[in-house]
Each structure stands twice: as structure tokens, then as C-alpha cells.
C-alpha positions as CSV (number, residue, x, y, z in Angstrom):
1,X,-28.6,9.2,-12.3
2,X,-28.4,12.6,-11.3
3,X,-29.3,15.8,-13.3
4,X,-25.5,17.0,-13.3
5,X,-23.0,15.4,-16.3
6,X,-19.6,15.2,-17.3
7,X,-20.4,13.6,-20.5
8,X,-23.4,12.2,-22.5
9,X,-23.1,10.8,-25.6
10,X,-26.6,12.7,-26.7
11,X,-24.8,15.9,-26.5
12,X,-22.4,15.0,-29.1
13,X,-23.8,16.5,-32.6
14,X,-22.5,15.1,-35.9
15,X,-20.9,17.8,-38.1
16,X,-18.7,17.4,-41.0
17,X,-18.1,21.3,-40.6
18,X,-14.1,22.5,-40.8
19,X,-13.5,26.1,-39.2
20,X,-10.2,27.8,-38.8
21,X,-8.7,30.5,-36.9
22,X,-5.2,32.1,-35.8
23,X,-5.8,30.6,-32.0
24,X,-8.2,28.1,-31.3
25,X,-8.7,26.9,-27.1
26,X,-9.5,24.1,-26.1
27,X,-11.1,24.2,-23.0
28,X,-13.5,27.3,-21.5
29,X,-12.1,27.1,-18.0
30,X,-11.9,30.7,-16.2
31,X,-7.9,30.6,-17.7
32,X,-9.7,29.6,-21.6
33,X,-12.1,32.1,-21.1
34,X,-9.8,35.3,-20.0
35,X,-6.9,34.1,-22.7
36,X,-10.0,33.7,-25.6
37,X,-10.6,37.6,-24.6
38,X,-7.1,38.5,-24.4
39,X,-6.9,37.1,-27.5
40,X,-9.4,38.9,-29.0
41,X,-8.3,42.2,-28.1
42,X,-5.6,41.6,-29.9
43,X,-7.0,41.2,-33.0
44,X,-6.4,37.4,-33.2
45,X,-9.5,35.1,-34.1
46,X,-10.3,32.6,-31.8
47,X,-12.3,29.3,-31.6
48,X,-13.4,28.7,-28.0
49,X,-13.8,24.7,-27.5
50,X,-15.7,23.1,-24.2
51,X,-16.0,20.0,-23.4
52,X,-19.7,20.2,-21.6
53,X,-22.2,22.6,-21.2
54,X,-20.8,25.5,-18.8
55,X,-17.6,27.9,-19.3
56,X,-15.5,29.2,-16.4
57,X,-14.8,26.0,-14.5
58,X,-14.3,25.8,-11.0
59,X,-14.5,30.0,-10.3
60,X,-18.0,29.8,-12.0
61,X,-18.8,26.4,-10.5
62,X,-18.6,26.5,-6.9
63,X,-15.3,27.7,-5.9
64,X,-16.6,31.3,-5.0
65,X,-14.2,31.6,-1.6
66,X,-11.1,32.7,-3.8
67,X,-7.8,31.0,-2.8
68,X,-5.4,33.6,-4.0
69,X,-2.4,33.8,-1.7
70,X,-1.3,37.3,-1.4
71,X,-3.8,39.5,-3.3
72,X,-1.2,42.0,-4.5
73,X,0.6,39.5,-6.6
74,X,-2.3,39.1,-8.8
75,X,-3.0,41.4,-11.6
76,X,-4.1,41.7,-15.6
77,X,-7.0,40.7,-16.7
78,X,-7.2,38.2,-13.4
79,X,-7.5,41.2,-11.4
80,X,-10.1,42.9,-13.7
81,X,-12.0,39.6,-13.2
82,X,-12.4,40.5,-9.6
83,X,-13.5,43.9,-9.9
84,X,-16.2,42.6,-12.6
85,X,-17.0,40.5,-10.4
86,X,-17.6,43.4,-7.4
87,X,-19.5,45.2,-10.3
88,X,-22.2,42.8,-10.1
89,X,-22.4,43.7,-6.7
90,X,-22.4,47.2,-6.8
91,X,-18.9,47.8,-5.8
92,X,-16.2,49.8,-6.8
93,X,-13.4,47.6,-6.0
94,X,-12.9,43.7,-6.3
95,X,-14.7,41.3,-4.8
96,X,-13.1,38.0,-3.9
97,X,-16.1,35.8,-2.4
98,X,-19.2,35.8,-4.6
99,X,-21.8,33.3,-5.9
100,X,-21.6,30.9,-8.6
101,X,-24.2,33.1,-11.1
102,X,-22.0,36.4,-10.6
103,X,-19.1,34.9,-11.8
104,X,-20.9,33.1,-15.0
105,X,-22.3,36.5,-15.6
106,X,-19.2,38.0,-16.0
107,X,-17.6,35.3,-18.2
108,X,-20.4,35.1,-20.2
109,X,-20.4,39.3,-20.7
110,X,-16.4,38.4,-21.7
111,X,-17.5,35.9,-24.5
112,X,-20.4,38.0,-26.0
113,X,-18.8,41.8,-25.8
114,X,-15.6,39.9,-27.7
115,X,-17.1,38.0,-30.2
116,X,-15.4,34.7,-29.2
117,X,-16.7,31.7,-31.3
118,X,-17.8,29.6,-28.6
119,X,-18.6,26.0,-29.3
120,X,-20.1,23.8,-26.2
121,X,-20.0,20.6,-25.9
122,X,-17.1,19.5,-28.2
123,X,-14.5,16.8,-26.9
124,X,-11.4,16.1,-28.2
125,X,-11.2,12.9,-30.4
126,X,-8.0,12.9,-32.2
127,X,-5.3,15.7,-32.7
128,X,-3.1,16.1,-35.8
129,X,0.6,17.0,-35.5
130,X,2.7,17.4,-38.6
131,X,6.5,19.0,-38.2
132,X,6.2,19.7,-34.5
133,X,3.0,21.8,-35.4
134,X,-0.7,21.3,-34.3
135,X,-2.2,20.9,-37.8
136,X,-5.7,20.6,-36.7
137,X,-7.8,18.5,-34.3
138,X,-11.3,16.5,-34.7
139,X,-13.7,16.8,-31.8
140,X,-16.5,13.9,-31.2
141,X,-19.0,14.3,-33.6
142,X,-16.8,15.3,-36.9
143,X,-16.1,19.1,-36.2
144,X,-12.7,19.7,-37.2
145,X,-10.7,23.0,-36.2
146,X,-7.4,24.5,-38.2
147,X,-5.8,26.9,-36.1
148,X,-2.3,28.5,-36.2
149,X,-1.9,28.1,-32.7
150,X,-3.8,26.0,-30.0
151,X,-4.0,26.7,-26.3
152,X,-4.6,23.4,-23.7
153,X,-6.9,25.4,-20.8
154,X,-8.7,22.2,-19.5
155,X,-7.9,20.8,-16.1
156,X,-6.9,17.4,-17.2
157,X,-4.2,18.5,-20.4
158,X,-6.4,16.3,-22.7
159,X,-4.9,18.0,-25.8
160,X,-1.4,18.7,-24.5
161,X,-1.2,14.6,-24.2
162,X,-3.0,14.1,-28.0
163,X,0.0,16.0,-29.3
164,X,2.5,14.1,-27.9
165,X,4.2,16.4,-25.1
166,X,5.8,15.6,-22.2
167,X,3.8,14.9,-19.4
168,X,3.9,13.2,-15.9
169,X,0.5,12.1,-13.9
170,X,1.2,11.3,-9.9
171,X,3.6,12.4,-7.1
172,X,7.4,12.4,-7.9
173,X,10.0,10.9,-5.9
174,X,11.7,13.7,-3.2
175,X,14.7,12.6,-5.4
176,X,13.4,13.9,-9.0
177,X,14.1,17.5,-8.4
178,X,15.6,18.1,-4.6
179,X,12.9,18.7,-2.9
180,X,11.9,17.5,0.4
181,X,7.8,17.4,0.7
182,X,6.8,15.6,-2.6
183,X,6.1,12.5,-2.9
184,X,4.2,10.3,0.1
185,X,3.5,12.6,3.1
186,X,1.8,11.4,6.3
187,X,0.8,14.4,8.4
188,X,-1.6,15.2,10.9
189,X,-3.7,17.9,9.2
190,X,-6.6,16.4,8.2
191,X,-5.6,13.3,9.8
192,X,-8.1,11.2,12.3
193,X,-7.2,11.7,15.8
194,X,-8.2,8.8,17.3
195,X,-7.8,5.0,16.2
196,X,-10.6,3.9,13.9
197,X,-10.9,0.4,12.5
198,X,-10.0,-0.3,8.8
199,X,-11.6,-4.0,8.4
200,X,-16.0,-4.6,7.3
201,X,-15.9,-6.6,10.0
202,X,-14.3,-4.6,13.1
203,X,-10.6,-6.6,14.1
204,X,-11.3,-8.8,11.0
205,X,-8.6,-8.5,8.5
206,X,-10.3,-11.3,6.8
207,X,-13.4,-9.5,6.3
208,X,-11.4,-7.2,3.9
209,X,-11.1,-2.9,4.3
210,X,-13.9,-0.5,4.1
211,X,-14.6,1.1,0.4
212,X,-12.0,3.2,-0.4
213,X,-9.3,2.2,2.2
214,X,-5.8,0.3,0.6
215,X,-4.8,-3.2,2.8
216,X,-1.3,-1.8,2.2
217,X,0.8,0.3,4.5
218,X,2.4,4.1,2.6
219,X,5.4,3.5,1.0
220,X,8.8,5.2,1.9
221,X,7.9,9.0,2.8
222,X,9.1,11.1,0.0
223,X,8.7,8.4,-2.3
224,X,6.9,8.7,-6.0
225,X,4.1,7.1,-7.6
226,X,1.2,7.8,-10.0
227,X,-1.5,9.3,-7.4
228,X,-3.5,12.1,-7.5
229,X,-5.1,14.3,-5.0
230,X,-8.8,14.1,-4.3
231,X,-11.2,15.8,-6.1
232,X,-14.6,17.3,-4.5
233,X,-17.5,19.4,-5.2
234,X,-17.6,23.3,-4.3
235,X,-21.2,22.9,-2.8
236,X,-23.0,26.4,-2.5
237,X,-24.7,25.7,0.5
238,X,-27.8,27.8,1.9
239,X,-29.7,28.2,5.3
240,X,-32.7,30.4,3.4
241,X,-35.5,28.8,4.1
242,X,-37.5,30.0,0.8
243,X,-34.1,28.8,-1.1
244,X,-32.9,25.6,1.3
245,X,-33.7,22.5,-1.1
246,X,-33.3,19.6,2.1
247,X,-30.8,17.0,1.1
248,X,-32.0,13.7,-0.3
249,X,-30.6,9.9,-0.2
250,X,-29.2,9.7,-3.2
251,X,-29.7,6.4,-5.7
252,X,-26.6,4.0,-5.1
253,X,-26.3,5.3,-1.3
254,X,-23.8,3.0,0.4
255,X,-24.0,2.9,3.7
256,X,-20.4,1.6,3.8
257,X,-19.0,4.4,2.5
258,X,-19.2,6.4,6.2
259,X,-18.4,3.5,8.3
260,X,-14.9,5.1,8.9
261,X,-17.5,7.9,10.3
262,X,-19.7,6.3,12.2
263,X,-16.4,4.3,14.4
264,X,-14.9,8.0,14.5
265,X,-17.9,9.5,16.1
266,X,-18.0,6.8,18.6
267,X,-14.2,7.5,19.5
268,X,-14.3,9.6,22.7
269,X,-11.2,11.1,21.1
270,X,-13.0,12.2,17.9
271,X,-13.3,15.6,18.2
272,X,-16.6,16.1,16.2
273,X,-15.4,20.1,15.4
274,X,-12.4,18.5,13.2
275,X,-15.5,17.8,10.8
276,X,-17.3,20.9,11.6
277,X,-16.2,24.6,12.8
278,X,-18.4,26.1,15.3
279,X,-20.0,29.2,14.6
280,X,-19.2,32.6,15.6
281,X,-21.0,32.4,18.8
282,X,-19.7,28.9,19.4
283,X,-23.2,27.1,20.2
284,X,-23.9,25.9,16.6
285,X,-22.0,23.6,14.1
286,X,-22.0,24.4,10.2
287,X,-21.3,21.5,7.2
288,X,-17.6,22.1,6.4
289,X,-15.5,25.4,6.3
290,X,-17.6,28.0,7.8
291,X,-15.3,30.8,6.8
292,X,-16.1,30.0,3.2
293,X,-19.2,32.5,3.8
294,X,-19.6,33.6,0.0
295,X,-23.0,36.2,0.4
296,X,-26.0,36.3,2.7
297,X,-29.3,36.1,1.2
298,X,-31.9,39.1,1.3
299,X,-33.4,37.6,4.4
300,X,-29.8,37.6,5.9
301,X,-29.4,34.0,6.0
302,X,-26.4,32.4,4.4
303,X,-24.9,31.1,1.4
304,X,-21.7,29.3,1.1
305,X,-18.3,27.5,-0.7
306,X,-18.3,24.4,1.9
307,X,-15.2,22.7,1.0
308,X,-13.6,19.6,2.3
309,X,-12.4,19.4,6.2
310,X,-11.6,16.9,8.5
311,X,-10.5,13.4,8.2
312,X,-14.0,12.6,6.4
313,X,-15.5,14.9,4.6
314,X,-16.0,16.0,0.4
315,X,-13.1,15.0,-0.4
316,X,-13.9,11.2,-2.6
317,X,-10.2,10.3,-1.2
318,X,-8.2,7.6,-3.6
319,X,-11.2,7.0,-5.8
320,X,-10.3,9.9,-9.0
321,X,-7.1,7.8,-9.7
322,X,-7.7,6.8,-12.9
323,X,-9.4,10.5,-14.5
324,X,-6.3,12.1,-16.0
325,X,-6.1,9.4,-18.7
326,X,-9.4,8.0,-19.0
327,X,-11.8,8.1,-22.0
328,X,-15.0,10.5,-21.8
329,X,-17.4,7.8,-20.5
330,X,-15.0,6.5,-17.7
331,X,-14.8,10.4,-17.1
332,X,-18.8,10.3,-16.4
333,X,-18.9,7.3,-14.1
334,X,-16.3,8.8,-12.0
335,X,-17.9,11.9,-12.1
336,X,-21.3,10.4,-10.8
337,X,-19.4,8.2,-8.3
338,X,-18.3,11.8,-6.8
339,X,-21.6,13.0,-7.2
340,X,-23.1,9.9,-5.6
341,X,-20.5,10.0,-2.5
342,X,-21.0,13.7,-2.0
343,X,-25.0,14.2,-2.0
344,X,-24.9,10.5,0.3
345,X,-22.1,12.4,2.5
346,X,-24.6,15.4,3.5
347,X,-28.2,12.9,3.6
348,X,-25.8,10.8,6.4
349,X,-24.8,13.4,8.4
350,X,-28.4,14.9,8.9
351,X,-30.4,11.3,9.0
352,X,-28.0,8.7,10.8
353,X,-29.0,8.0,14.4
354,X,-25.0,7.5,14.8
355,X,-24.2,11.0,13.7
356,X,-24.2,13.3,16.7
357,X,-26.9,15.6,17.5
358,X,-25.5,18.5,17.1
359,X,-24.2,17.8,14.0
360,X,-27.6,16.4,12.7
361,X,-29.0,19.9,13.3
362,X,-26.5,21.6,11.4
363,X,-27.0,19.3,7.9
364,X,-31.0,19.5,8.2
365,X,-30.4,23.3,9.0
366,X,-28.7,23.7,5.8
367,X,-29.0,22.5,2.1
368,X,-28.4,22.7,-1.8
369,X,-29.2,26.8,-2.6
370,X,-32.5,26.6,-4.5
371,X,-31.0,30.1,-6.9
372,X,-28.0,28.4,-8.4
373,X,-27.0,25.8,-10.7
374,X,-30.6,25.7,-12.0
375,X,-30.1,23.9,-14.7
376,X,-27.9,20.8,-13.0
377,X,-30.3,20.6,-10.2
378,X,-28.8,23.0,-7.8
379,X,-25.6,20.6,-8.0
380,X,-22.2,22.4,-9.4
381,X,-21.6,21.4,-13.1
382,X,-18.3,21.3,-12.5
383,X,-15.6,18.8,-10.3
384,X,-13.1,20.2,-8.6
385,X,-10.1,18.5,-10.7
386,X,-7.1,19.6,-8.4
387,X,-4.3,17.8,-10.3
388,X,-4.8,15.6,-13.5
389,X,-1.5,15.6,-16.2
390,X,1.4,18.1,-15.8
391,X,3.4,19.1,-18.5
392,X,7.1,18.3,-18.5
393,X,9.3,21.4,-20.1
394,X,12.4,23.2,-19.9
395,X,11.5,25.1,-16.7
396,X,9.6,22.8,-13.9
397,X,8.8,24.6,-11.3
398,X,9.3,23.3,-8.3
399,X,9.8,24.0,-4.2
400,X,13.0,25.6,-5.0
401,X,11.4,28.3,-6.9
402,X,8.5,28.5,-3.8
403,X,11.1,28.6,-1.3
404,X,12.9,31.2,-3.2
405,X,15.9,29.1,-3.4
406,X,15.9,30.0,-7.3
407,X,13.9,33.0,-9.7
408,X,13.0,31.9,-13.1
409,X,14.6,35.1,-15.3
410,X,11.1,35.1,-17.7
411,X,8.2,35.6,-15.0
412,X,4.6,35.6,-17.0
413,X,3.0,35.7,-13.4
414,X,3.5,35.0,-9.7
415,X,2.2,32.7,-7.0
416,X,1.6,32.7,-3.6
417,X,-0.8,30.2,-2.1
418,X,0.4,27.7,0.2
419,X,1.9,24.2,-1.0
420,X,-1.6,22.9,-0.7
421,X,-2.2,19.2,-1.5
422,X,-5.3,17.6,-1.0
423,X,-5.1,13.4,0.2
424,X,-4.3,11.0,-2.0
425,X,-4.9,7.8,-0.3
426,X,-6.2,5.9,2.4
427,X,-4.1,3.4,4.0
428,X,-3.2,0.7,6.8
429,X,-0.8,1.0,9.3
430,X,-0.4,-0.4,12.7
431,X,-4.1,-1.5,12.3
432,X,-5.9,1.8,11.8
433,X,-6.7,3.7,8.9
434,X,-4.8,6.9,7.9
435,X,-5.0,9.3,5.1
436,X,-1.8,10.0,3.5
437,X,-0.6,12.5,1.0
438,X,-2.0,16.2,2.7
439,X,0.8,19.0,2.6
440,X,0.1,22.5,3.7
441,X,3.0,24.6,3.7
442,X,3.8,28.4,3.1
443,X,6.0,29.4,0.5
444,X,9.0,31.7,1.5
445,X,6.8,34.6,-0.6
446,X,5.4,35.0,-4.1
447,X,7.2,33.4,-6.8
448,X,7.9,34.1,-10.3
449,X,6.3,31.7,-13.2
450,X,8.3,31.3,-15.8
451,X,7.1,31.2,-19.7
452,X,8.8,28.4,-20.3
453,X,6.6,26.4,-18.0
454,X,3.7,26.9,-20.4
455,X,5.2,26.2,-23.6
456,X,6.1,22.7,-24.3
457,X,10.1,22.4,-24.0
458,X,12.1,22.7,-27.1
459,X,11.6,20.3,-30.0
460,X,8.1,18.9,-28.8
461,X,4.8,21.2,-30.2
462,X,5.5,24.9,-31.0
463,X,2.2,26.3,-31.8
464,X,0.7,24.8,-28.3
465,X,0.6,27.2,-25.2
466,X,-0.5,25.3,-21.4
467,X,-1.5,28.0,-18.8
468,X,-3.4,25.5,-16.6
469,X,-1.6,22.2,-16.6
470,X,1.6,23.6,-16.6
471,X,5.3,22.1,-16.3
472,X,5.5,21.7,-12.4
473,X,6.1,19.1,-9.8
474,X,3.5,17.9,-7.8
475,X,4.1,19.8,-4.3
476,X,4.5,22.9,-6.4
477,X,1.6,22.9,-8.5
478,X,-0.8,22.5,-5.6
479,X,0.2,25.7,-4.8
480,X,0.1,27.8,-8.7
481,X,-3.3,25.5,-9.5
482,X,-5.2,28.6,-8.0
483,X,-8.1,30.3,-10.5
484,X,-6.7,33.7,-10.1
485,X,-3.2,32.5,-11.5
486,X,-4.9,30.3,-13.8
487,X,-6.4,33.5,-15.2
488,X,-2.7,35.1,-15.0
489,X,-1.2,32.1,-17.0
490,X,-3.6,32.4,-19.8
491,X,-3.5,36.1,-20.3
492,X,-0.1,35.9,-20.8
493,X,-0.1,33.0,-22.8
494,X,-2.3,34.8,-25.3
495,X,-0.2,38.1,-25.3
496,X,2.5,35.7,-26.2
497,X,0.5,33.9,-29.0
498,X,0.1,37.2,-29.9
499,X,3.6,37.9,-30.9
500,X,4.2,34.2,-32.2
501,X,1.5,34.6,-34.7
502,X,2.6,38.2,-36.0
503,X,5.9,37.3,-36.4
504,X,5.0,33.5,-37.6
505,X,7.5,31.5,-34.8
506,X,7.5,28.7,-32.2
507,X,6.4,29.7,-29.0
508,X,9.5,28.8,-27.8
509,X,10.9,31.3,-29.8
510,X,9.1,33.8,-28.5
511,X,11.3,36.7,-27.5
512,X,11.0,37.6,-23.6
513,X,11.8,41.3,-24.2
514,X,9.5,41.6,-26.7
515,X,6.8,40.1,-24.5
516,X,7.5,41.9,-21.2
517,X,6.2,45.0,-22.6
518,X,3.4,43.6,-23.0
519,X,3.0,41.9,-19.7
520,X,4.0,45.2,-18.4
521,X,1.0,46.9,-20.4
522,X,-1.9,44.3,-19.3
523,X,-0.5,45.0,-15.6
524,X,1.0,42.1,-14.9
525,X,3.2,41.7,-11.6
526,X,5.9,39.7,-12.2
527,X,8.7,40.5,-9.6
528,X,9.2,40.5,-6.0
529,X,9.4,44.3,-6.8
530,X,6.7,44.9,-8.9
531,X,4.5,42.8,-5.7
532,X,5.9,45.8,-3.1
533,X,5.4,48.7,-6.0
């Protein structure tokens, strides 16, 4: 077992405690954790509910090369995050790659200098709705929480889903909403380039696939279903010799589980930089992305974000299927599957003979970085949920609104990052395995976010606001499901609680003029023309 968790039942503490507030969030991602101090600052109360140990999500648990599109569409308290963040570095301006700690550091200073009630290790059990209102809800354990609103800020919409709103888990058909790159996508991005064999035994169809790989072929392209892109690990990855900790075999290793490698490498086709990107001076190979440089170390070595690349890499393709609507100990043993793959992932490529030399090198010249994550052994706390539930509202975003074929008229925020999703599936077809479901497109420029795609539509739950999983199709949300519009969404999801709870309405009900002056105040950009001000 390793010394990183999603869930253990040991954490759970019995209470028969009830505490109340005007806004209670569930959920201390980076998004929970700006709107909780939003929130505060205006005057609300605010109960601050995590499920685990850590706050800030992925920005504090890995993901320190920020994907943020176009950098001038991002402002508030998002952008404030970012200068914090240079702060801890001794800069005057924002800084945009960092290290796990200086991003916890600043979240944490958020939560203290606010006075946030912050309650760790709380997991929803079972939500109480009366008269389309969130009543109150009951965590593991007995606490229950009365608030007069509720924000959803976790990755996976677990509370969202308790209340009853409308929600959709998978890819949706082409068909659903007009677009033309949902759905099931084979492309050649992060595609293997040469034939590798699917079967145990090579030719052998008999002999059944390799872990992970589906005996049947992708359906029509553009057609729906219920997966999911891949999750990962944000590994923060060092060269320091007085930080390196050397990767180790991990218990459970399954050899099995790099076949697809091993026949790869053996491919004279293979292309062995597809897995690894040479360094600057071209005579050295680095584990993953080696523009996710995040800091150099005193002694000038490196530390880094190493993402997924290549046909075979982080990414635990086709095996996080079932997380959205699992229960919290099915949560854990996915999580530790991840954790298992990952860790076995980096001992292969520096220990087996079949790996290329080269490539060997690189993995033993790097590991774990020995100054982070102390307390998870130098493993990120947290995995990289790209996609779990998505709400269904009166506004779903979509690839008309990133192609600019239509502006939503209430803008909370803007995005900008590429249509970016991750594979969802590994597949058969003409005898060789391919990966299916990786889209990287450009949008036609930022686009405008509209409230209503984080508050549930009208006549489901009016006290709940969803700046994280919010009402979007799948192509489009992998490219708004970035931290710095995360942090966007949530901020202006509390100013709007703000007004809800002063004036004692729905959120639906929430008047857009009367929140735009407040957007306008917290800095917000909203607009093509606020993005060129």
C-alpha cells in the first residue's frame, strides 16, 4: 500500500456536531478555496468541507506548469493567485510555473488570514433537499452542516449528483449539440506510430488482450458513450542529487502492464523521442514533457511537472471509468491502481533490459523530489481527475461557444485553452492496438462562460452554485477544466451567492446587472473587449 490515500476509513471521526453558516463548500479544490475567500470578504460565513487531507487540488498537487490559454483572459482573484504565488518567490509580478509547496503556502495563508472554517477529511454521506433547497447535508462520521447556500467545488460533482441535478458522465454523441469533435475520436497525436501487437500471446487472439486494451474495435467516430478521459499523476520530478529519491518497484508491479512498451521499442518505427523530448542540447532524454521545467534547485539541477506523452506514458488509459459514480472505497482502489501503474511506469523504464539505453539513463538520472509531498511520501496527494460528472443546465457550453459561433450574454469568466482531451480507451482494429479519444484543437479565441452554466437550470436546486463541474459538453469542458478558470468560476460564483443570500433568492434569480458590477470590481474579464483592454 502506498503512503498516498484517497480514502481511509480511519480518517473518518464520529461527531454528532451540527454547524451552520450562510455558504458552506464542499470541496477545498484551488476553485473551493478562492470562492471560501471570496466569500469571506464579503461578509458571508463559510464552512469549508474536504474530502482528504490537502486543499488546493491539482494547482497545489502537482500541476505547477499552469495551462492557462491566453494569460490576459484571466483575472480576479485567479490572477491574484498567481502574483501570490510569484511572492513566494520574490517577484513582483505573477508567476505561472512553481512547486507544489508554494502554491499550498499561499492557499493555506487564504484560509488562515480569512477565517474560513475548514474541516478535512469530511465526505459526503447523504444530502437533504426540501422545496428545491439544500436543507443540509451529513458527511461520514455524523457531522451535519445547515447552510443557506452550498457550492459543489470537487472534481467529481459528488454533491451536485446527492441533490438530484442534472448531470451527464461520458462523451456525447456529435449529434447532441452540433458539434463535430465529441464523441469517439481516433487521431494520431499521441497515437503509436508503428504496429504493436494487442494479444498476451503475440498473433494469438485466443490468448486474450494485454491489461487495459478492449477486444473491440471504436465505434462510429463522433459517436457517444459513457467514457472518460484518463487520469494521471502530476509527478514533481527532480535530478538533485541531495533531493533525487531513486524510483522503486512498486508492490503489485505487473509486468504486463508495459508489454505494449516493450513491442513498441522493438518497432524500428517507434520513435523512442514520442515517449521522451530530447533536451535542449539534444544528447539527453528527460521522463515526459521536458518543457514542464517548474524551478531549478539551489545546486541548479531541476525540478519538474512531468505529465503524460506519447502513446505510453502517465496516463492509466481506460482504467478510471468507473470513478465519477463510485463509493469512497472503490474511489481508493482506483486511486492506488493509478498509483501502482504510475511508480511501476518510471521503475520499468529505468530497470528493464528492453527499455532503451538512452532512455534507461534518463529515469535513473531522475526521481521523486525528496522536498515535496513530505507527508504522502514524495507522491502528489492528489489525482489528476480531468473529467468525472458535468452538470446539465440551461446554458451548456459547447464548441459553438469555443468556435465563437455563439457568445453567452452573462459571461462570469472566459476560456482559452485548447479543446484538450486526454484518451479514453484502448482499442483493436485491423490487429494492432490504438488509443482512441485524444482531441487537441484551438479554440477560435477566448470565450465567454456563462452564469448559467454554474447554477443548476431552472426548477432543479437553487441554493447550489457548480464552478468546477460545470454545465458543458465533453469536447468543451476539456478545454474550461483549467485551474486558473476553475479559480475564475468560483470567485464569481461566490460574488453571486453574495447577492442571492442578501436579497434571500434562487441563484437562478440572480440578477446579471446587479452581479456585473461586481465582476467588474473583483477584475474580472469577461469580453472579447475587456481581453484587448
Amino acid at each position: 500500500m502506498s503512503e498516498t490515500h484517497y480514502f481511509l476509513p480511519a480518517w473518518i471521526t464520529p461527531s454528532s456536531e451540527t454547524l451552520t453558516s450562510d455558504l458552506c463548500i464542499y470541496g477545498a479544490t484551488s476553485a473551493g478555496v478562492v470562492a471560501a475567500k471570496t466569500a469571506r470578504e464579503r461578509g458571508l460565513s463559510v464552512i469549508l468541507l474536504q474530502p482528504g487531507k490537502f486543499i488546493g487540488g491539482m494547482t497545489s498537487g502537482g500541476l505547477g506548469w499552469t495551462d492557462f490559454g491566453k494569460k490576459h483572459v484571466i483575472g480576479g482573484a485567479s490572477r491574484q493567485f498567481y502574483r501570490d504565488v510569484g511572492a513566494v518567490y520574490g517577484l513582483e509580478e505573477e508567476e505561472w510555473l512553481f512547486e507544489p509547496h508554494a502554491a499550498a503556502a499561499v492557499f493555506d495563508r487564504y484560509l488562515r488570514e480569512t477565517g474560513v472554517d475548514l474541516r478535512l477529511c469530511q465526505y459526503l454521506d447523504s444530502v437533504k433537499v426540501e422545496n428545491l433547497r439544500i436543507r443540509e447535508i451529513r458527511l461520514l462520521g455524523g457531522l451535519t452542516v445547515k447552510a443557506d447556500y452550498f457550492m459543489d467545488a470537487t472534481y467529481e460533482g459528488d454533491l451536485l449528483a446527492k441533490a438530484g441535478v442534472s448531470h451527464h458522465i461520458g462523451r456525447e454523441a456529435n449529434s447532441v449539440y452540433g458539434e463535430t469533435i465529441n464523441g469517439t475520436q481516433i487521431r494520431q497525436t499521441h497515437q503509436f506510430t508503428a504496429p504493436v501487437d494487442p494479444y498476451r500471446a503475440e498473433g494469438d487472439p485466443r490468448s486474450g488482450t494485454l491489461p487495459g486494451v478492449r477486444q473491440e474495435d471504436a465505434a462510429v467516430p463522433g459517436s457517444g458513450d459513457s467514457l472518460i478521459q484518463a487520469y494521471n499523476f502530476r509527478i514533481c520530478m527532480t535530478d538533485d542529487p541531495e533531493i533525487r529519491i531513486p524510483w522503486e518497484k512498486p508492490e503489485g508491479y505487473n509486468p504486463e502492464e508495459y508489454e505494449l512498451a516493450r513491442r513498441w521499442f522493438r518497432h524500428p518505427q517507434a520513435g523512442y523521442n514520442a515517449l521522451l523530448l530530447p533536451e535542449d542540447d539534444g544528447t539527453t532524454v528527460l521522463p515526459g514533457k521536458f518543457d514542464f521545467l517548474t524551478a531549478k534547485t539551489s545546486g541548479g539541477f531541476l525540478k519538474t511537472d512531468t505529465n503524460n506523452h506519447g502513446p505510453l506514458s502517465s496516463d492509466f488509459i481506460g482504467r478510471n471509468w468507473s470513478w465519477p459514480g463510485a463509493d469512497y472505497a472503490t474511489r481508493e482502489k482506483l486511486f492506488q491502481a493509478h498509483v501502482t501503474y504510475q511508480k511501476g511506469l518510471y521503475w520499468f523504464m529505468a530497470n528493464d533490459p528492453e527499455v532503451p539505453e538512452n532512455i534507461r539513463q534518463a529515469h535513473h538520472r531522475f526521481g521523486l523530489a525528496g522536498d515535496e509531498f513530505s507527508e504522502t511520501g514524495h507522491w502528489p496527494h492528489q489525482l489528476y481527475v480531468r473529467e468525472a460528472r458535468r452538470m446539465v443546465s440551461d446554458y451548456v457550453l459547447n464548441e459553438h461557444d469555443t468556435q465563437h459561433h455563439r457568445f453567452a450574454e452573462d459571461p462570469v469568466g472566459m476560456g482559452s485553452y485548447q479543446m484538450d482531451s486526454h484518451n479514453c480507451q484502448r482499442i483493436i482494429h485491423e490487429g494492432r492496438v490504438l488509443n482512441e479519444g485524444d482531441v487537441q484543437l484551438k479554440p477560435a479565441g477566448p470565450y465567454p462562460v456563462s452564469y448559467r452554466s454554474i447554477v443548476p437550470r431552472r426548477g432543479e436546486c437553487e441554493n447550489l452554485a457548480v464552478p468546477v463541474c460545470i454545465s458543458s459538453s465533453h469536447i468543451a469542458f476539456g478545454s474550461v477544466r483549467m485551474e486558473p478558470v476553475f479559480m475564475v468560476l468560483a470567485e464569481s460564483a461566490a460574488l453571486a451567492v453574495s447577492i442571492a443570500f442578501k436579497q434571500k433568492t434562487a441563484l437562478q434569480d440572480v440578477p446579471y446587472p446587479e452581479l456585473l458590477p461586481l465582476l467588474r470590481e473583483a477584475k474580472q474579464v469577461l469580453t472579447r473587449e475587456d481581453a484587448m483592454a
